[in-house]
N, C-alpha and C positions, 0 to 999 in steps of 0.2 A: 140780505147778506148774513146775517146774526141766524136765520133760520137756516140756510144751507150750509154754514160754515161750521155752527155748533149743534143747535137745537137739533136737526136731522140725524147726524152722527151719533149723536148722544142718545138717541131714544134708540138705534139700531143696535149700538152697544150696550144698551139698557136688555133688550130683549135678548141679546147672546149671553147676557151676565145673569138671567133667568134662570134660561134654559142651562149652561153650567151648571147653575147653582144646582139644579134638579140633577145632576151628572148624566146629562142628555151632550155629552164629549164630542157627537157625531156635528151638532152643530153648524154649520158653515159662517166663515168671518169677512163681513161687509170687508168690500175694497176700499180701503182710505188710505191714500197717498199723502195725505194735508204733514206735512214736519211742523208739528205745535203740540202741547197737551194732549189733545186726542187721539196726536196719532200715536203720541206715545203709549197713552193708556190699551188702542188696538193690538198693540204689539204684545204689552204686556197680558191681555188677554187672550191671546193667540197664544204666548208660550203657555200659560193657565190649560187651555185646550189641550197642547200638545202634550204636556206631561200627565193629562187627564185621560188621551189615550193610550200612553205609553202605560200607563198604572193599570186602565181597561185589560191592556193585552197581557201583561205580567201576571194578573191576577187570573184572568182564561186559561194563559200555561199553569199558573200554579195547580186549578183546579182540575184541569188535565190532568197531569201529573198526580195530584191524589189519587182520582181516579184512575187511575193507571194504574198506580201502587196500591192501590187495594184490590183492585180485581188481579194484580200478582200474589197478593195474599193470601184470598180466597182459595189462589188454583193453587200454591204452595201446603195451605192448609191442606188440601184433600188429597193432594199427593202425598203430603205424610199419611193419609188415612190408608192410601190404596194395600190387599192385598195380594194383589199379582199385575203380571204384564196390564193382562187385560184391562184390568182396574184404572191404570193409567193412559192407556190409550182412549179410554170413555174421557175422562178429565183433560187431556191435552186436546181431544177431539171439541171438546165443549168453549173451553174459556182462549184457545189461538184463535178464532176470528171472533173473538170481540175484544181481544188484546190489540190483535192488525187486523181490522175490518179489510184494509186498502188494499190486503196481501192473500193469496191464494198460497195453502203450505199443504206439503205431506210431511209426516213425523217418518223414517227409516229407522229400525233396530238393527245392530248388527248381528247376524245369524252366522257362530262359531263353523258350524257344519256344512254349508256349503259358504263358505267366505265373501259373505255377500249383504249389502243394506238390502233389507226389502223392507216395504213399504206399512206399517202398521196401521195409518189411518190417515185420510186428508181432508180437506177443508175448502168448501170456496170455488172447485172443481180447477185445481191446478192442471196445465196442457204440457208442460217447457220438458217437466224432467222423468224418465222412465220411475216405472214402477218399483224394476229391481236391477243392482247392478254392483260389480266387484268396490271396494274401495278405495282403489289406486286411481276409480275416473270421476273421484272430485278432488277439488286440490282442496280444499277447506280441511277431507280428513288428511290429505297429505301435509298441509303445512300446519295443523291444529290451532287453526284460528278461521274468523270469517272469511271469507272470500264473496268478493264481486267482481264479475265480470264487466259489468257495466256501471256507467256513473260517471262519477269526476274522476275518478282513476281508473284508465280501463285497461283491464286484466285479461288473462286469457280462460275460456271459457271452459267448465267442467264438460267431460266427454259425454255425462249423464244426461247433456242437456241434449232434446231432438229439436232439428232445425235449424237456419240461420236467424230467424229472426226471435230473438230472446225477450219477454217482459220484465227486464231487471230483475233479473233474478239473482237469491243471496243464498248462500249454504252456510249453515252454524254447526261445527262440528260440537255433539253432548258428550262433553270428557267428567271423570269423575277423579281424582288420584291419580291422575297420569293415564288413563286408561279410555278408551274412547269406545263408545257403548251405542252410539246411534247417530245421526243427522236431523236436523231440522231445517228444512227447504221451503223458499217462499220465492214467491213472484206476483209480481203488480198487475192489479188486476186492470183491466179495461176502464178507462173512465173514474179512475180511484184518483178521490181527492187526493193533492200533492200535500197540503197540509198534514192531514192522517198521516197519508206515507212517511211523510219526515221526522211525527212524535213516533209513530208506530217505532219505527227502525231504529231510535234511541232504547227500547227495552226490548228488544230482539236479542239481544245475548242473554240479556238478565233472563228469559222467557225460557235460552236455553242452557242455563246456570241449574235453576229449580227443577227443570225435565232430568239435565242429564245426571243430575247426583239424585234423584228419585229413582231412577230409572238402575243405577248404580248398587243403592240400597236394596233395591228387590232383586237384585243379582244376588249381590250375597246374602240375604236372608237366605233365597233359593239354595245357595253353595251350601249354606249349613244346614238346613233342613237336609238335602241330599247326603251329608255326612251324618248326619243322627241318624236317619236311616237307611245308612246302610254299612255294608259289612267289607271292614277292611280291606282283607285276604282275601277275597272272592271277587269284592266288588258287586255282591247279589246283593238285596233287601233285607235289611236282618229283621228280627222277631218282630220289632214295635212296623215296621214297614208290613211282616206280612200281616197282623193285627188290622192295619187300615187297608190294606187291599183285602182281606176274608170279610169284614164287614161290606164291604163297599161290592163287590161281586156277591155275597148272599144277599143283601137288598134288593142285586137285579137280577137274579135267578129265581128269586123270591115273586117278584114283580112277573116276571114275564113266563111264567112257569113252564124254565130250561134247568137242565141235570146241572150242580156242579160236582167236580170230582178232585179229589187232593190225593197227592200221593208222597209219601212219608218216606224216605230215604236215608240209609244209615250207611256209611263205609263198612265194610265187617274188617274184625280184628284192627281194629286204627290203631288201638294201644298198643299191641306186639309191633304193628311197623312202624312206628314210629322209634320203639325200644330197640329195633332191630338198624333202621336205616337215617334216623335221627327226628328233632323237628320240622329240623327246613327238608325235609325229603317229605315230612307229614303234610308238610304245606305246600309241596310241589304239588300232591298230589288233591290236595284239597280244592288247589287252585284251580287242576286239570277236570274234578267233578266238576265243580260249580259252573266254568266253561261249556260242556256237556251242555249241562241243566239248563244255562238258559238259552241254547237256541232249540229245546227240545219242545219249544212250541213255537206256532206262527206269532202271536201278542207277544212284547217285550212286557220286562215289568213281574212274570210272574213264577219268578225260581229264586230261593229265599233259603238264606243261612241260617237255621233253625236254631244251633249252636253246638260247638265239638265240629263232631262229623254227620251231623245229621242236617238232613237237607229237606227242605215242604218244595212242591209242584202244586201249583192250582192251574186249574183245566177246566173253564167256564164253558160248555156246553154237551162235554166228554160224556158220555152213558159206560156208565159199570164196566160192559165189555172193550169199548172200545180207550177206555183209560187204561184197563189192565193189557191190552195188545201194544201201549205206547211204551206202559211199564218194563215191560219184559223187551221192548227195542233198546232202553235207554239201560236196563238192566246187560246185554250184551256187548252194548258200545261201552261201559264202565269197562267191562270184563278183558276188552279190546284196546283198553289207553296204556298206551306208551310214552310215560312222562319222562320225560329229560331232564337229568338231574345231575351235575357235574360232572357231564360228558361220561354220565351211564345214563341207559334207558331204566326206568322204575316198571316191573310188569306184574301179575298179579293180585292186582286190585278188584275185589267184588264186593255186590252192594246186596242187602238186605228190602226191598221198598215191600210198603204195605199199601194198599188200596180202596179208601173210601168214596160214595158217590151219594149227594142227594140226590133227588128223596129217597133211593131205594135204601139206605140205609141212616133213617133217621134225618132231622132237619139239617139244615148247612150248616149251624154254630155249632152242631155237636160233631162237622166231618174232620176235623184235627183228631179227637180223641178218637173215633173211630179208625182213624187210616194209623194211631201209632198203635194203638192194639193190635192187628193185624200185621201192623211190625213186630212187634214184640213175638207173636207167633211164627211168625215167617222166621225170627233172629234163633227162636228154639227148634225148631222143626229142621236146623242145622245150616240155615243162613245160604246168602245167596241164589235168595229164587222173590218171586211175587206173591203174594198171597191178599186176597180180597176179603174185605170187612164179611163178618156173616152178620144176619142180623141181629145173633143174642149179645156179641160182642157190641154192634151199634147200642143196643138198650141198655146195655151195661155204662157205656162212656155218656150216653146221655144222661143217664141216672147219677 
């Protein structure tokens, strides 16, 4: 009796008070029914246990959670670093499935010019939601918060999704200052721990907190970079703009040994009509050039406010002759524009351009000085026509 009643018991709970002590919490606890000492001592053992696995799991989430928040850190850190789109889609590409392994996502930017999220880069090989689509067919950007359709509250489903059968899927609209800039789109993968899912889904907004004001910031970086370079009144590139596009175009005419050609542009008499017809009539018309100028090639990008009224053309693959046949089209459409200017038309405007082309006149960093030389002669020989660099004047501006 003394051996079944105590001695047994006792050594059983000897061995669970061991293994506790080792914080081995998985343990399992002898059955003892007996109401005396030992069974209270079980009890008390058992709650020991219970708050032993309750600490186990507290301390698992905590260290989740660290790691969580450090690898949000990390991909915060580098998003500060990024400079451009691209840069950021490498990064959001990288660290969204190992933030939600459980989750399959595409990142969406919003594209101003055809009014539409498309797709920058996904993860995990999402099925549920198209690639590209207007923004009125998620409700997420329509109501500017998350949205689910499915779960413990079910919602009605974004248009973007294909199909009836959906893998829970979540859309996070990336707003910055009120301004909403992109989507981040996820869906549950096949066979994804529900555990994962359930931390994952706790830093899914936060995930698209740091996207969308990253994402935010290299907008307007972009905005003002675009206003540094470029030109008020015209809306063309101005000087420091065409400085990075002349390097960047003689690099690869340089490289790939193709003609490049510039052509040098001056209003004639701007001073008298402007003293005749005012400023803002000087600027009607400045406006109506620069217009001209830049659909006077197929490439956008490369018709530039020199300053005043004078105007640079570059012409990446153009030969001597056939720059100077463009010259004298654009020189007759000048001659042709009837600017509208307080319900009078503005008419007799002509232009001066001069005509430089590597190689045949000297390397590309010296085709600026050579095409305004050839201005200048073109502006004396009594204005209003084209005249092409010769080559004493190219060795001249190269010198």
């Amino acid at each position: 009796m003394l051996k079944q009643r105590i001695l047994r018991p006792v050594v059983r709970l000897s061995d669970v008070v061991s293994r506790l002590a080792a914080e081995d919490f998985e343990v399992p606890l002898p059955e003892l029914a007996q109401v005396d000492e030992i069974g209270d001592m079980a009890q008390a053992i058992g709650i020991f246990r219970e708050n032993g696995l309750e600490r186990q799991r507290l301390e698992r989430e905590r260290d989740a959670d660290r790691s969580m928040r450090d690898l949000l850190s990390r991909m915060t850190q580098r998003l500060q670093g990024c400079g451009s789109s691209n840069d950021l889609v490498s990064v959001v590409a990288c660290f969204a499935p190992e933030i939600a392994p459980a989750f399959a996502g595409r990142l969406y930017i919003y594209d101003e010019q055809r009014n539409s999220m498309a797709e920058a880069c996904s993860w995990l090989s999402p099925r549920d939601s198209r690639i590209e689509f207007p923004p009125n067919a998620c409700w997420a950007l329509r109501r500017g918060q998350t949205h689910r359709p499915e779960g413990k509250l079910i919602d009605i489903p974004c248009a973007h999704l294909d199909g009836p059968d959906y893998h829970r899927p979540i859309c996070v609209p990336l707003t910055a200052q009120g301004e909403t800039t992109g989507l981040l789109y996820f869906e549950l993968r096949e066979n994804a721990d529900e555990a994962s899912a359930a931390l994952a889904e706790k830093y899914l907004e936060m995930l698209a907190e740091n996207i969308g004001l990253a994402l935010a910031n290299l907008r307007l970086r972009d905005t003002l970079r675009d206003m540094a370079m470029a030109d008020p009144l015209t809306g063309l590139g101005n000087r420091r703009q065409f400085d990075v596009m002349l390097r960047a175009h003689t690099a690869e005419a340089e490289r790939n040994g193709t003609p490049l050609s510039c052509l040098m542009v001056d209003v004639d008499h701007f001073k008298r009509f402007n003293d005749e017809n005012g400023h803002d009539a000087g600027d009607a018309v400045l406006r109506a050039v620069g217009a001209l100028l830049a659909n006077a090639t197929r490439e956008e990008g490369l018709a530039f406010r020199y300053g005043g009224e004078e105007f640079v053309l570059l012409m990446p693959g153009f030969t001597t002759e056939r720059a100077r046949e463009r010259a004298e089209k654009i020189r007759q459409k000048i001659i042709d524009l009837k600017v509208d200017y307080r319900k009078k038309v503005l008419r007799g405007v002509t232009a001066s351009i001069g005509v430089a082309t590597a190689p045949d006149h000297g390397r590309p960093e010296a085709l600026l000085r050579a095409a305004d030389a050839a201005l200048l002669r073109a502006k004396a020989e009594g204005r209003d026509r084209v005249l092409v660099a010769t080559i004493r004047e190219a060795t001249s501006a190269a010198a």
